[in-house]
C-alpha positions as CSV (number, residue, x, y, z in Angstrom):
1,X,65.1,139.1,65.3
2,X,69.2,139.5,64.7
3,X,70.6,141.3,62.1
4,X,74.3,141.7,61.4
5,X,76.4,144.1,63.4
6,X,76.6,147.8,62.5
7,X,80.3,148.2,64.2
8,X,83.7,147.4,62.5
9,X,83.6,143.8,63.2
10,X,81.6,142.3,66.1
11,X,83.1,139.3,67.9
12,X,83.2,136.2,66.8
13,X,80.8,134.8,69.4
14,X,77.5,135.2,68.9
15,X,75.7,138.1,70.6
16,X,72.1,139.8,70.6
17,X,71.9,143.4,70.9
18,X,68.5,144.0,72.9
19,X,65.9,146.6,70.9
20,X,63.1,147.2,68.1
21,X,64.9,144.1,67.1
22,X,68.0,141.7,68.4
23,X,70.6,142.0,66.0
24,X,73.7,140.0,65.6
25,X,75.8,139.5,62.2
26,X,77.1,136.6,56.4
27,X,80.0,135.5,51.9
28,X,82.2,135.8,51.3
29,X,81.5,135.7,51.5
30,X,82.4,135.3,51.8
31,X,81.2,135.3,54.3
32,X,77.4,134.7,60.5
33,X,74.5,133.6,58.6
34,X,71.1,134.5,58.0
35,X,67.6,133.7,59.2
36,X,64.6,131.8,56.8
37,X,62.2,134.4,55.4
38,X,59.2,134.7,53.2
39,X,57.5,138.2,51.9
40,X,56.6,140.6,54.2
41,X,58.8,139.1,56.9
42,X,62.7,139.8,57.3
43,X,65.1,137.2,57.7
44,X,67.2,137.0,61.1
45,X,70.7,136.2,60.9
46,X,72.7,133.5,62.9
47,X,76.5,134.4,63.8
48,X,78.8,137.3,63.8
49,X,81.7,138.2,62.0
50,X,85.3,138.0,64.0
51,X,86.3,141.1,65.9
52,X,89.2,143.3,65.2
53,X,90.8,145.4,67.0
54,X,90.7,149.3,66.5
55,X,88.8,151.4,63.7
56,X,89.1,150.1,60.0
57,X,91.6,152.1,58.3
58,X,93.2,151.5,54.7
59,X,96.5,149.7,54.5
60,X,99.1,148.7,52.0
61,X,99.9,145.3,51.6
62,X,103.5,143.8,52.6
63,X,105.3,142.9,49.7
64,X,106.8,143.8,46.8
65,X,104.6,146.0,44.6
66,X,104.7,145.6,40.6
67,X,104.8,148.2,38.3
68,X,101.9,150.3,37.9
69,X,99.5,149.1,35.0
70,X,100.1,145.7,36.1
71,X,96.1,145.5,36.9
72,X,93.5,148.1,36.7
73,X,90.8,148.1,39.5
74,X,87.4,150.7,38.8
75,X,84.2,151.3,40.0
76,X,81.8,150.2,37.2
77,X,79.5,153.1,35.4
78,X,76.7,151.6,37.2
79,X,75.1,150.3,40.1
80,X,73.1,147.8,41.9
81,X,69.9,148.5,42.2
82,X,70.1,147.4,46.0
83,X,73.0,147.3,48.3
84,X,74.3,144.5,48.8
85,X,77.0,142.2,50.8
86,X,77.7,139.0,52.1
87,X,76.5,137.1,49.4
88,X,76.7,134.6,46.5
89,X,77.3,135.6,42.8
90,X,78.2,133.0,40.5
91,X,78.8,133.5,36.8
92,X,76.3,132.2,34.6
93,X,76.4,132.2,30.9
94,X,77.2,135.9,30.9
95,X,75.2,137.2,33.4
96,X,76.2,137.4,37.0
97,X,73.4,135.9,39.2
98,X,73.3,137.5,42.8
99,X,71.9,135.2,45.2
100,X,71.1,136.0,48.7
101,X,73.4,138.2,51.3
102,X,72.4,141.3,53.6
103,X,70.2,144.0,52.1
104,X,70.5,147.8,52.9
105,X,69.1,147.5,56.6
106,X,71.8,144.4,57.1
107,X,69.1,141.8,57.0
108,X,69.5,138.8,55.0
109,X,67.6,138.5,51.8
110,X,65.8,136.3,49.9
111,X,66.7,138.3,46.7
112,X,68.0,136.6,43.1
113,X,69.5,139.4,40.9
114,X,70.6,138.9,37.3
115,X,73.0,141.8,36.2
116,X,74.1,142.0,32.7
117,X,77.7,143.8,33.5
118,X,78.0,144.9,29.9
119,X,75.5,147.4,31.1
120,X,74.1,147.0,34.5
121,X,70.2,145.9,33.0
122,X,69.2,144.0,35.9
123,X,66.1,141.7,36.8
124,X,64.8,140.1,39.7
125,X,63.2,136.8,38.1
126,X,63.5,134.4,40.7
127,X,63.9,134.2,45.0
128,X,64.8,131.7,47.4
129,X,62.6,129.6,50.3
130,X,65.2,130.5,53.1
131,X,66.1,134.2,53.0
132,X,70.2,133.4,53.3
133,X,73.9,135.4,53.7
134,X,77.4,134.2,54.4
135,X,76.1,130.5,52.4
136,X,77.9,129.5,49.7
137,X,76.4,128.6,46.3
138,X,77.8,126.9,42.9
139,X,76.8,126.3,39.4
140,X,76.4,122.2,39.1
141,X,75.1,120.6,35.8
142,X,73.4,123.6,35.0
143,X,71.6,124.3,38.4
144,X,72.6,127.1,40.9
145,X,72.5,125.4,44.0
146,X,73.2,127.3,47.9
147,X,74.8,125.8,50.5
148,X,73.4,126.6,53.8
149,X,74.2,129.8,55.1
150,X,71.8,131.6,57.6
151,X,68.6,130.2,58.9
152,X,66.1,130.3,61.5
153,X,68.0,128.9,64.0
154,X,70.8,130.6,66.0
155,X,73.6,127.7,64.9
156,X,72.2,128.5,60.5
157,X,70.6,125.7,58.6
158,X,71.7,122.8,56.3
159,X,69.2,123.6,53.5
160,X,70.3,123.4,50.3
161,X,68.3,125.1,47.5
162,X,68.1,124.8,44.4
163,X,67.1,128.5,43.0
164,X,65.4,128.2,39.2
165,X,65.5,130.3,36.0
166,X,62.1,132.3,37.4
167,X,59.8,131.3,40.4
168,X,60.9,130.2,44.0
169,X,63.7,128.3,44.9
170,X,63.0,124.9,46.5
171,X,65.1,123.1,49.1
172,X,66.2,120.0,47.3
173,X,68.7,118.3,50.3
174,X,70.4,118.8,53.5
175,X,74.3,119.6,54.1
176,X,75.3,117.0,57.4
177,X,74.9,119.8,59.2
178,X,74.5,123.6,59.9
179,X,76.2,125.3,57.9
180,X,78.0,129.3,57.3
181,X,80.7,131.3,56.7
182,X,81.9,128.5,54.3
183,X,82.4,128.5,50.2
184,X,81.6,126.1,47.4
185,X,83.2,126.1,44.0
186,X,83.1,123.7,40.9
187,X,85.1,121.8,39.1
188,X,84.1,119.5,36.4
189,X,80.4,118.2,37.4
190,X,81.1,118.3,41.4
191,X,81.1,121.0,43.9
192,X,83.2,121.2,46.6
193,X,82.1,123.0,49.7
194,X,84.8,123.8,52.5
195,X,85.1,124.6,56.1
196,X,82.4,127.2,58.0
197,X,80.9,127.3,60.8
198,X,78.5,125.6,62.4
199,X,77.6,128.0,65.6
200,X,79.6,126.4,67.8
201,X,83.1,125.3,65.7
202,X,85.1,126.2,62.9
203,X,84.7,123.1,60.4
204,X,87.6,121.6,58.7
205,X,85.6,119.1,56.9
206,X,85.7,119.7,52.8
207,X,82.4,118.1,51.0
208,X,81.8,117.1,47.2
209,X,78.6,116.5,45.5
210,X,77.5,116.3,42.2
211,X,73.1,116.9,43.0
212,X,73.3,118.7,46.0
213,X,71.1,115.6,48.0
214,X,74.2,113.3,48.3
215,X,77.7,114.5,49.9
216,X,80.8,112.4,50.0
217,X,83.7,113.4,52.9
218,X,86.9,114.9,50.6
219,X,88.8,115.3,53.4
220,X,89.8,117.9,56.1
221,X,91.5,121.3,55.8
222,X,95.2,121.3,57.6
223,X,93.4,124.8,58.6
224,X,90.2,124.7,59.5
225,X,88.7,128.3,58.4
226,X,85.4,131.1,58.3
227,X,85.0,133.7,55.8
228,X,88.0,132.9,53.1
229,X,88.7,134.1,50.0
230,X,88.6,131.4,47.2
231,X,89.3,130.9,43.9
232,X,89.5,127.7,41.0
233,X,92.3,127.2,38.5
234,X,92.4,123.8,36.4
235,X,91.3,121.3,38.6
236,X,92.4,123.4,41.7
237,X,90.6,125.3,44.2
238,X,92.2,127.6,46.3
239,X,91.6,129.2,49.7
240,X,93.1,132.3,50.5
241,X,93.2,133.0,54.6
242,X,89.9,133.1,56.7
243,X,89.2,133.6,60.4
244,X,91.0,130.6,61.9
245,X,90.5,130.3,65.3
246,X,87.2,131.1,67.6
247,X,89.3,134.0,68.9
248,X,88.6,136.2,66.2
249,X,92.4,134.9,65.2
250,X,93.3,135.1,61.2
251,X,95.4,132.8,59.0
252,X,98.1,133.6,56.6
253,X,97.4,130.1,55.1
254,X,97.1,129.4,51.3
255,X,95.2,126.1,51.4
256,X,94.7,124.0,47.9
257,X,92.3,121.2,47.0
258,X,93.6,119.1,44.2
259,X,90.5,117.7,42.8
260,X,92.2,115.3,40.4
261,X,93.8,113.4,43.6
262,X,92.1,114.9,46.7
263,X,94.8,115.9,48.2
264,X,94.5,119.0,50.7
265,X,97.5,121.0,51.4
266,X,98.8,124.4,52.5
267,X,100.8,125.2,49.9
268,X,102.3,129.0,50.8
269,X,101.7,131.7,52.9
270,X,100.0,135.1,52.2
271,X,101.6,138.1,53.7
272,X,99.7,138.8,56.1
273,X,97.1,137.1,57.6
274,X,93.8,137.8,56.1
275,X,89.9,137.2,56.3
276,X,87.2,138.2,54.6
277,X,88.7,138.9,51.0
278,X,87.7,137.7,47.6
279,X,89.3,136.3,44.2
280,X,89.2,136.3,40.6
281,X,91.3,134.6,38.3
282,X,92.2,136.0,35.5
283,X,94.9,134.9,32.5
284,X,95.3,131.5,35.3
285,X,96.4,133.9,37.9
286,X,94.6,135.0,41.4
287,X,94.0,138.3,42.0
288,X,93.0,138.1,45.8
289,X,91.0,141.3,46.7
290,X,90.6,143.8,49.5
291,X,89.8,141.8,53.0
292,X,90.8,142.0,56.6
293,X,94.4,142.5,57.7
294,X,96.5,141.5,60.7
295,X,93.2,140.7,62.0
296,X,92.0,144.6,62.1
297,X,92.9,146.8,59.1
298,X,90.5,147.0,55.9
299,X,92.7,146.4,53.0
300,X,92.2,148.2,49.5
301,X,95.4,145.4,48.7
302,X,95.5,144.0,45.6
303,X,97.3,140.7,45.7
304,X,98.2,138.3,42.6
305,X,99.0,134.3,43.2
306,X,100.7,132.4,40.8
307,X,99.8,128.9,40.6
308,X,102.8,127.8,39.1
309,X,105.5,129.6,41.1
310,X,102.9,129.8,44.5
311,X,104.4,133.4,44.2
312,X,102.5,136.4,46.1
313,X,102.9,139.9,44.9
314,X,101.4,142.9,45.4
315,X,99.6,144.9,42.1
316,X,97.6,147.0,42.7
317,X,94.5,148.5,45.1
318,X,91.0,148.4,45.2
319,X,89.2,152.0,44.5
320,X,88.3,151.6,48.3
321,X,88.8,149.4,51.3
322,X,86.8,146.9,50.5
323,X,85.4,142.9,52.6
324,X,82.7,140.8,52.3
325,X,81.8,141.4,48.5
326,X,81.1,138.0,46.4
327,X,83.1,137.9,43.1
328,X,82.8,136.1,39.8
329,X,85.4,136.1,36.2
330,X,83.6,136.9,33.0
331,X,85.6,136.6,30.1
332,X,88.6,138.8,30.7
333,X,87.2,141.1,33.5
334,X,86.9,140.0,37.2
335,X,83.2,141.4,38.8
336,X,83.8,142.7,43.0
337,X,80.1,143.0,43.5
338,X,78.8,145.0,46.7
339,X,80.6,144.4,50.1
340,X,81.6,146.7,52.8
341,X,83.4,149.3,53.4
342,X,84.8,151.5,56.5
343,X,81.3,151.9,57.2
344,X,80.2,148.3,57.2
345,X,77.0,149.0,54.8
346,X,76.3,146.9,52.0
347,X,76.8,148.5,48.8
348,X,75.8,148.9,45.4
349,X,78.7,149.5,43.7
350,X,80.5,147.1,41.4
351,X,84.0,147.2,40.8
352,X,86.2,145.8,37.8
353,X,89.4,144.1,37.2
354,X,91.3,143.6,34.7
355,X,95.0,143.2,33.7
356,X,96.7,145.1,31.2
């Protein structure tokens, strides 16, 4: 079997380490992939997460910071009741639904958790047919729907499934190909899934559907990436960095989907270059959080992009260095759920965001 990697970041190709088990490394996310699995059998995971170079160490991002109070960042009151990272949460009604990622022993899992974040009641009424991390998932016409991610083979799987309100999720269609490392986000009745990996290449392909069984071709990233951060504003989905090269290289790159014309540009430039890092958006500004940067350093940075100006400023930090978490906007409070820190264990804190 593989598993993810226990170091800092393993290399970007894939490797097995030789033991009890092979392991190898999800999102974020964002953002590898993870094997099929049923009950009583754990899922093995498909590719690794890009190397860095040197120990993970907090840093402070390059740019101008605002004034304190700008945006407050804290570790919710509760907990998960499992660790958690790599995976999908999606907001939905005003619950977050967890779907997927790697559990405590960095094995991907087949887990569905709704959290109530008013306070942290949480229930397991539903699981998936292919036990997934680093896939990407959306809310569509009512249905939460995942987008590939890891599977039983070494290059992930195409599966999508459709997970329901209680019971097992079934697998409804099949993405043109293998699929991880990627992220999907709605707008209107459509998702739109971007870039990944397939096991071999970084895709630059950008894919819509409305049902999850049919996919039209939006177009092609001017930077094909892995394991970005992403967020939606109007009829806009952003992508924030990502591992762009099969190096282990990262972008700077602030890429943008208008879905109203489908036109795909880079429209500014972060920083730094940055992987692994999530968004929120809150009052129609992006709060990009935590990540990888300059390819090495775990970031505590808070970062806020403006839409309207495509102005980057730094606001704030993270309680702790923080990557691979999944994140989802609730009202007026942003949700960084699980993740990994210096250590590179899942975990089962939550943290909060909001502006002041």
């Amino acid at each position: 079997m593989r598993r993810a990697p226990i170091g800092p970041r393993a290399p970007i190709a894939r490797r097995a380490l030789l033991g009890s088990a092979l392991l190898v490394a999800s999102i974020v996310l964002a953002a590898c992939g993870g094997g099929g699995g049923s009950d009583g059998q754990r899922a093995s995971t498909s590719t690794t997460a890009p190397a860095p170079t040197g120990v993970p160490a907090t840093t402070k991002p390059s740019s101008t910071t605002a004034p304190s109070g700008t945006v407050q960042a804290v570790t919710a009151p509760w907990k998960l009741n499992e660790p958690v990272a790599r995976e999908i949460v999606i907001a939905n009604g005003n619950q977050l639904e967890i779907v997927g990622g790697l559990d405590h022993t960095k094995f991907s899992t087949a887990a569905v958790v709704l959290v109530d974040p008013t306070s942290g009641a949480q229930q397991s009424p539903a699981k998936l047919t292919e036990a997934v991390h680093d896939a990407a998932g959306s809310l569509v016409g009512g249905k939460v729907l995942v987008f590939g991610g890891g599977g039983p083979s070494e290059n992930g799987t195409a599966d999508v499934q459709e997970v329901p309100a209680s019971g097992t999720a079934t697998i409804i269609g099949k993405l043109p190909g293998s699929r991880s490392d990627h992220v999907a986000a709605t707008v209107g009745n459509r998702a739109y899934v971007f870039s990944g990996f397939d096991g071999t290449t970084i895709l630059p392909s950008v894919l819509s559907t409305a049902d999850g069984v049919t996919f039209d071709a939006v177009g092609n990233l001017p930077v094909p990436v892995r394991y970005a951060g992403f967020a939606v504003v109007g009829k806009t989905v952003y992508l924030f960095g990502g591992v762009a090269s099969t190096s282990g290289s990262d972008t700077n790159a602030i890429q943008a989907l208008d879905t109203a014309t489908g036109t795909i540009t880079q429209v500014a430039q972060l920083p730094t270059s940055l992987s692994h890092a999530s968004a929120v958006v809150l009052g129609g500004k992006v709060y990009v959080l935590g990540g990888y940067v300059n390819n090495s350093t775990l970031s505590d940075q808070i970062l806020r992009f403006d839409p309207a100006t495509k102005a980057i400023t730094a606001v704030g930090k993270l309680p702790i260095p923080l990557s691979d978490a999944a994140a989802a906007t609730i009202g007026d409070k942003g949700y960084l759920v699980g993740g990994q820190s210096t250590d590179r264990n899942p975990l089962a804190s939550v943290v909060i965001v909001t502006v002041g």
